[in-house]
Each structure stands twice: as C-alpha cells, then as structure tokens.
MIRORO-728965 format. One record per residue (C-alpha): x, y, z; chain; residue number from 0. Coordinates in steps of 0.05 Angstrom, whole numbers, plus 5000, padded with zeros to 4 digits. Each point is the difference from the previous one (the first is absolute). Layout:
N
  east  north    up  kette   nr
     X      Y     Z      A  NUM
...
***
This chain:
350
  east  north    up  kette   nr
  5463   4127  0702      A    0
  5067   5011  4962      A    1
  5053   4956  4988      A    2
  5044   5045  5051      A    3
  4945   5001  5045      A    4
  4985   4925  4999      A    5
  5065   4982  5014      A    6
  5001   5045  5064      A    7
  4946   4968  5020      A    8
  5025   4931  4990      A    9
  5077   5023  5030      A   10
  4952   5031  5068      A   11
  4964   4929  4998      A   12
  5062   4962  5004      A   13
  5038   5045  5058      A   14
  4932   4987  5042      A   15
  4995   4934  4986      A   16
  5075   4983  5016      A   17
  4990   5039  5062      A   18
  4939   4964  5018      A   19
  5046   4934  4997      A   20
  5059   5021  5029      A   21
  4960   5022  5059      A   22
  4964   4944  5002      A   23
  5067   4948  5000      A   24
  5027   5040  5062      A   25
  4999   4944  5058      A   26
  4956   5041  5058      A   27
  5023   4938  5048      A   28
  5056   4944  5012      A   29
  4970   4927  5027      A   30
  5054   4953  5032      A   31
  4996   4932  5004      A   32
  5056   4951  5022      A   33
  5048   4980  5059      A   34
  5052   5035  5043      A   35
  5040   5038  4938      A   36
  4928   5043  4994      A   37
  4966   5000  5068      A   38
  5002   5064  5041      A   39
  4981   4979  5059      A   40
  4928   4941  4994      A   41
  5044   4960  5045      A   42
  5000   5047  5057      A   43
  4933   4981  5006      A   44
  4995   4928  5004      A   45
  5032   4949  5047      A   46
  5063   4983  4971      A   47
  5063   5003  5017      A   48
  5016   5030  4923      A   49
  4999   5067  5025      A   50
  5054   5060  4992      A   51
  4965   5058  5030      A   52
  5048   5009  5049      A   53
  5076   5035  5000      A   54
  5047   5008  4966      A   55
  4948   4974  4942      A   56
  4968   5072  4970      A   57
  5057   5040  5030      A   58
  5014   5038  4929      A   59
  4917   4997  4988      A   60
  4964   5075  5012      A   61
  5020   5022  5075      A   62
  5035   4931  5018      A   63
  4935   4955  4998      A   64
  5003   4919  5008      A   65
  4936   4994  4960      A   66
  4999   4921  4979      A   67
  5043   5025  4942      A   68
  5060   4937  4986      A   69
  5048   5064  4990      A   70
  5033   5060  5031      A   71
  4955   5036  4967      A   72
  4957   5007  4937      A   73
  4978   4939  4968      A   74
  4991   4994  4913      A   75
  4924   5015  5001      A   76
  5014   5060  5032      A   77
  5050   5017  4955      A   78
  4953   4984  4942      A   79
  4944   5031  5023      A   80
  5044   5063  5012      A   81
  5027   4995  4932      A   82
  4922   5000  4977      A   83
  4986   5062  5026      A   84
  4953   4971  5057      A   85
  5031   5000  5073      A   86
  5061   4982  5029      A   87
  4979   4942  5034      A   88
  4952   4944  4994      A   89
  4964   4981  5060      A   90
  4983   4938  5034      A   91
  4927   4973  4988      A   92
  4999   4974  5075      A   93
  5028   5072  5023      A   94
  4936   5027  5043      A   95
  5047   5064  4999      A   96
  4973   5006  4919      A   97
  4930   5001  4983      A   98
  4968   4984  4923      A   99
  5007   5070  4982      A  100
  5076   4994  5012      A  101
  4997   4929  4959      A  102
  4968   5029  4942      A  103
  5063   5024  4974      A  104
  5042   4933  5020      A  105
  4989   4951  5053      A  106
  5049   4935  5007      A  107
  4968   4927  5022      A  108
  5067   4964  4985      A  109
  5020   4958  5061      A  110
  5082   4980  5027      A  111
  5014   4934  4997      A  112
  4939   4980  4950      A  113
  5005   4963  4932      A  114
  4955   4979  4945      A  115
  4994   4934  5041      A  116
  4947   5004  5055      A  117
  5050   4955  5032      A  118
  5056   5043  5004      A  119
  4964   5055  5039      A  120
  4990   4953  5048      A  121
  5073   4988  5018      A  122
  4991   5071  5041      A  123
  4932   5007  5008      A  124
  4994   5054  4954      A  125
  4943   5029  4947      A  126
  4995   4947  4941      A  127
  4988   5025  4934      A  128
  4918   4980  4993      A  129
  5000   5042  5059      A  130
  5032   5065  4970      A  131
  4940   4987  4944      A  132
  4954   5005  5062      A  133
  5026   5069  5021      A  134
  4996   5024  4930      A  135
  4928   4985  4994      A  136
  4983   5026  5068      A  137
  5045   5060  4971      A  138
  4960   5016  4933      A  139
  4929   4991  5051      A  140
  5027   5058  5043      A  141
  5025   5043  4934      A  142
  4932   4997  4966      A  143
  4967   5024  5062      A  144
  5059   5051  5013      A  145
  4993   5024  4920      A  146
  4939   4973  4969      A  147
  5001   4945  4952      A  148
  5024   5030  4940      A  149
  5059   5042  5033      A  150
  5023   4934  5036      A  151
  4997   4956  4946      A  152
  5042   5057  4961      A  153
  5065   4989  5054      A  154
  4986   4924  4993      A  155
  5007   5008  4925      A  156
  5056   5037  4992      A  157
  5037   4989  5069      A  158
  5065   4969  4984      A  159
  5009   4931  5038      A  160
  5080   4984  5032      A  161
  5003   4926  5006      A  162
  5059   4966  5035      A  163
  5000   4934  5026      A  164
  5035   4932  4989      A  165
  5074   4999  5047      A  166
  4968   4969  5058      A  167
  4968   4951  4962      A  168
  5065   4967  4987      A  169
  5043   5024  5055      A  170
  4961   5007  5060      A  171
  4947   4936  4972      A  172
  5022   4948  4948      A  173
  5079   4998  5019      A  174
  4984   5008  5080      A  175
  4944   4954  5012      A  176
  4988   4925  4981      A  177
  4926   5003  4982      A  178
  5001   5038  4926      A  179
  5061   4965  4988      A  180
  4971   4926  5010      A  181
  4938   5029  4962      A  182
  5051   5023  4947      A  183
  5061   4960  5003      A  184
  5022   5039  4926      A  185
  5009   5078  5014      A  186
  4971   5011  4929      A  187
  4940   4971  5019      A  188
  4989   5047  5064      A  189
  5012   5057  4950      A  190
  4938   4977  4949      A  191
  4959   4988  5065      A  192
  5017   5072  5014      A  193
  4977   5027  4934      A  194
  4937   4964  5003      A  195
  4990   5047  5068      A  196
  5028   5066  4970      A  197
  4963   4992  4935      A  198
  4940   4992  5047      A  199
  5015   5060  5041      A  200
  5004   5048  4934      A  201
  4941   4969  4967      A  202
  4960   5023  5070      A  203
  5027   5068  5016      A  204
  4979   5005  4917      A  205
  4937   4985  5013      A  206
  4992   5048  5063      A  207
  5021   5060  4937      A  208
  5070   4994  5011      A  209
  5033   5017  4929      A  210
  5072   5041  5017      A  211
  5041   4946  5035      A  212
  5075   4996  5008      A  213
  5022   4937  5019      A  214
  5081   4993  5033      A  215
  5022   4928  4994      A  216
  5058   4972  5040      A  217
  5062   5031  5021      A  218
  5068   4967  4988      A  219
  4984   4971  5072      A  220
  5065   4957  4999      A  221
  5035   5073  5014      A  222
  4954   5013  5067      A  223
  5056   5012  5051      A  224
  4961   4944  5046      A  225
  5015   4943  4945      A  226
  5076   5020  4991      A  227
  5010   4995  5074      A  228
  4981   4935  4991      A  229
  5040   4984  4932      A  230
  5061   4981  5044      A  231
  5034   4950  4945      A  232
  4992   5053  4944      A  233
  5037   5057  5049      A  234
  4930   5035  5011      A  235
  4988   5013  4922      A  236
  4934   5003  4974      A  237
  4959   4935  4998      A  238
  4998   4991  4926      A  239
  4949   4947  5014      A  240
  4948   5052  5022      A  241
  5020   5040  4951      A  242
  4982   4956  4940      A  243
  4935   4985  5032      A  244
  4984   5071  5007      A  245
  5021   5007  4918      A  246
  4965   4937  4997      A  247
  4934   5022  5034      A  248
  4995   5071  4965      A  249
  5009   4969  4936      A  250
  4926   4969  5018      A  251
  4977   5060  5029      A  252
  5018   5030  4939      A  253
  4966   4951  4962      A  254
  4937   5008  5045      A  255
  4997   5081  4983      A  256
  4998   4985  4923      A  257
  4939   4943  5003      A  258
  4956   5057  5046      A  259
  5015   5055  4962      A  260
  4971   4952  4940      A  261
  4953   4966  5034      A  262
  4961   5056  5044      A  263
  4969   5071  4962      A  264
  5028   5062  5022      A  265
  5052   4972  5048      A  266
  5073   5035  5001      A  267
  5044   4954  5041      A  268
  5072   5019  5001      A  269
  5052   4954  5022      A  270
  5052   5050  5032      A  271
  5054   4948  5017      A  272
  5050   5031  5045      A  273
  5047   4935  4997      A  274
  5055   5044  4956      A  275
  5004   5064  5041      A  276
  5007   4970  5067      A  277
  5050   4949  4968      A  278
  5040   5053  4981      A  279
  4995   5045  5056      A  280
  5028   4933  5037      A  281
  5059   4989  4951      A  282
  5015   5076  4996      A  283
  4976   5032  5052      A  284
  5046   5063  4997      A  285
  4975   5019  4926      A  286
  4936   5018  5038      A  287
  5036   5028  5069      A  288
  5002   4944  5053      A  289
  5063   4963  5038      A  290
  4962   4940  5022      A  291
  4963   4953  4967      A  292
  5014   4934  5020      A  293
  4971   5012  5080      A  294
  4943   5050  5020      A  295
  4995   5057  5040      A  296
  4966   4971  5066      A  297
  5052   4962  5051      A  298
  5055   4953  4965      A  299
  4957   5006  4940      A  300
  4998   4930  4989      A  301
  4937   4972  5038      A  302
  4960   5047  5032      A  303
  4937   5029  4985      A  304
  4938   5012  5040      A  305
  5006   5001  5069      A  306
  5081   4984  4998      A  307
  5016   5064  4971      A  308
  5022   5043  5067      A  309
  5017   5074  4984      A  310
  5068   4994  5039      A  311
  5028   4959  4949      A  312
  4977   5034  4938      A  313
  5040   5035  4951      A  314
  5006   5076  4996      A  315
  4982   5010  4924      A  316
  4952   4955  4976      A  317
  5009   5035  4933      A  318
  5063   4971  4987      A  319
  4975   4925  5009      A  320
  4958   4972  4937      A  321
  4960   4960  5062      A  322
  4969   5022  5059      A  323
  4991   4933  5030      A  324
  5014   4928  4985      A  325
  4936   5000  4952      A  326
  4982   5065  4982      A  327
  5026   5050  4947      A  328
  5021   5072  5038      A  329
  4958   5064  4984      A  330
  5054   5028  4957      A  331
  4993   4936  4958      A  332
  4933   4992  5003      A  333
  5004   5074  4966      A  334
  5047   4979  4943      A  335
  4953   4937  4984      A  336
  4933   5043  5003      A  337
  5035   5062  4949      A  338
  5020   4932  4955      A  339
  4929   4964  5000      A  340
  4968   5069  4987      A  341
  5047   5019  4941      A  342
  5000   4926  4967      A  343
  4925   4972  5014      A  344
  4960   5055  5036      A  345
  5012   5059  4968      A  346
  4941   4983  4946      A  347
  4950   5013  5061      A  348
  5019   5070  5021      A  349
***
C-alpha cells in the first residue's frame, strides 16, 4: 500500500472509530434519584400527605395535568432529558400508567420530602433513600428481562444518573425536630454524618454499574420564600444562616465528588451545584424575566405548598414568579437552571 493510500486508510480508521465513540457516549436513558426538586409523581403512590397531584399543581404541564410534579409544570429532569434528545418527560417508577419499556429510556425513583437521612423521610412517611436503591434493582431485574443482559446493562452503563437531595435534611429534619439535633448538638457534625450516608449511596449505585452521575447539592435554601416569611427581624430577607450552610455543605459535597472520582475506576461524578444561578435569579430576577422572587406563585406565596395551595388564590402567570410555591422553583426556572447545569457540567455527556 502507498503512502497516499495508507494514510486514507488510517484517516477512514479514525472517522469510524470516532464515530464508534461518539455513538457510544450518547446517554440512551436519564435515572433520577433524590427528593421533591426531582420526583414526578412516586409520592402519588404512597401514603403521605407529600403529595401535589392535584390543581392548580401541573396546570402549565402537557394538557393541564397534576401529576405529583412540585411545579406548574415541567420539572429539571424533564428538561434534561429533553435537552438529551430522549423524551420530554421522565416518568414515575411507581406510575402503573408506565411500564419497563417506557423506563428504559428514563424512569425517576426520587421521593418528596426524603433526605440522605433514613430519618428524615420519616418526618412524612415518605420513600427513604435505601429504598430508591431497592426500586433500582428491582428496575435493572425487569430491564434485563425486557432487553437481555447485554442491552440492559448497556442503558445502566451509560444512563446518566440526576441526583438531588439534601434541603430537607436540614430544613424539614435537623432545624425542625429535636432528635438529630440532641444526636448532633454542632450542625457541622450532622453534615459529616451526612457524607458518611451520601458517600455510601454513590459507592452502591457504583457498584450496581452506575458510572454517569450528576450530583445537585444544596440550594441557597435561606432564599426559599417559606424561610423569609419567617425572617421577620431581618424584614423577610434571605436567611443568611441557611445560606452559609448550604455554601458550607456543597463545599463537602464538592469535596466528596473529587475523592470518588479518585477513588472508584471509571466513575464520572459531576458536581453540578446550582447554588449561583438560583442565587442570582433571586437577587436579579428581571435579568432572567420574572417580577417576583421573594413569594411564590401558589396563595400568599409565603407558606403554602401541598395541600394549602387552592387554585382560587393563585396567581395568573406563574412565569413571572421565580417560585411556584413556598419551596419549589417554578417551571420557567426550573428551565433556566437545567439549560445552565447542561451547558457548565453536563454538556460532556451528550
């Protein structure tokens, strides 16, 4: 062979071989683990009283649905997944209205009102984290029988996995009941006992082939319009207190990503921190085309969530409001956040 003719060769070699990879990076599925900010609707399912799959929650989803959704409409997952090229929505592992040929392509096992601590799931009887895990496995049993073995352990390996989890830990467990609290008298030492449990978590879902995993840390939770109701000596400002925690908290998280990537062959953990966009959607919230950012969308905007948000007092627009309830982001933030993650941390996977 000439020298021309060998270095077609080689050139035809490398096209195929990059197009073997890049073909092979493409993420055929999105897997979401976590609490309310993620779950599309697991709690619709359970007895709890963490539910939102009634009006006006879901009123800006596809045709108007409540599905379980904390939004008026589409939820980050969905936006990712979307953004993926892979469906528009991700669907509830407890849904009997999807089936495992629906989940191959993304299925969601995160659980409102759950934390990394066993103990804060409790507080509303909902789906702890160890319990997710349980799903999943019961998940990759039905795939392999759906696909076969090798196809199934193919979306395993190259599924990319949405983790977020870790507000109601604090708010809704360590700063609202006594028993962490006496257990942990030193906030600092509630967050290590929480690392212990998330580094625990990864190091599983690693072992079960999980190797694409994005994890979202803490939002500047001090800013949630419930905890500036209640900030009534600081004229309903953010609680900086929460706020540093959060910072504080990440930082580990942070921390955590770098000794796993290290520590564990293969794995790409991302830590796609959303503290800064939401922060400054908050401090500037007509840069990105709201009015209202200090109250959500849902009643006086200051409280209610769940069952307290009553159509008749809900605002027109939710588009203009950076929250749709006391807790939760709207979907026209939750859009803004997703396009962020994807172009800062994500886009490596597509």
């Amino acid at each position: 062979m000439g020298g021309k003719g060998y270095a077609l060769w080689l050139f035809i070699i490398e096209i195929l071989v990059h197009f073997s990879t890049s073909r092979s990076a493409k993420v055929p599925s999105i897997i979401v683990f976590g609490d309310s900010s993620v779950d599309s609707g697991n709690n619709n399912f359970i007895p709890t009283i963490a539910r939102s799959n009634f009006e006006p929650y879901g009123r800006d989803f596809f045709n108007g649905n409540p599905t379980g959704r904390f939004s008026n409409g589409r939820i980050a997952p969905d936006f990712i997944s979307e953004a993926f090229g892979i469906k528009q929505s991700v669907p509830a592992y407890l849904d009997p209205a999807y089936n495992i040929s629906d989940f191959a392509s993304g299925v969601c096992f995160a659980s409102a009102g759950t934390g990394f601590d066993n103990a804060t799931a409790r507080v509303a009887d909902v789906i702890p984290l160890w319990k997710e895990i349980e799903y999943y496995k019961e998940y990759q049993k039905k795939l392999r029988a759906h696909l076969g073995d090798e196809k199934a352990n193919e979306i395993i390996r190259e599924a990319l996995y949405l983790v977020s989890i870790g507000t109601n830990d604090f708010l809704e467990n360590y700063y609202t009941l006594p028993e962490r609290r006496c257990e942990f008298p030193i906030v600092q030492q509630y967050e290590d006992f929480l690392l212990g449990l998330a580094e625990s978590f990864f190091k599983e879902i690693y072992g079960l082939g999980a190797r694409k995993i994005s994890l979202t840390g803490l939002p500047p939770m001090g800013c949630l319009p419930l905890e500036r109701a209640t900030n009534i000596l600081e004229y309903h400002n953010c609680v900086e207190e929460y706020n540093n925690l959060a910072l504080e908290f990440n930082g580990k998280l942070g921390w955590l990503v770098t000794k796993l990537n290290k520590d564990l062959p293969g794995l790409q953990l991302v830590d796609a921190n959303a503290y800064d966009i939401i922060l400054q959607i908050v401090k500037h919230p007509s840069r990105f085309g709201f009015e209202v950012a200090d109250t959500g969308c849902c009643g006086t905007g200051r409280f209610e969530m769940g069952f307290l948000c009553d159509p008749k007092f809900t605002c027109e627009d939710a588009n203009k409001y950076v929250f749709w309830d006391a807790f939760h982001p709207s979907e026209k933030t939750s859009q803004i956040v997703s396009s962020h993650l994807i172009e800062k941390y994500l886009a490596k996977f597509r």
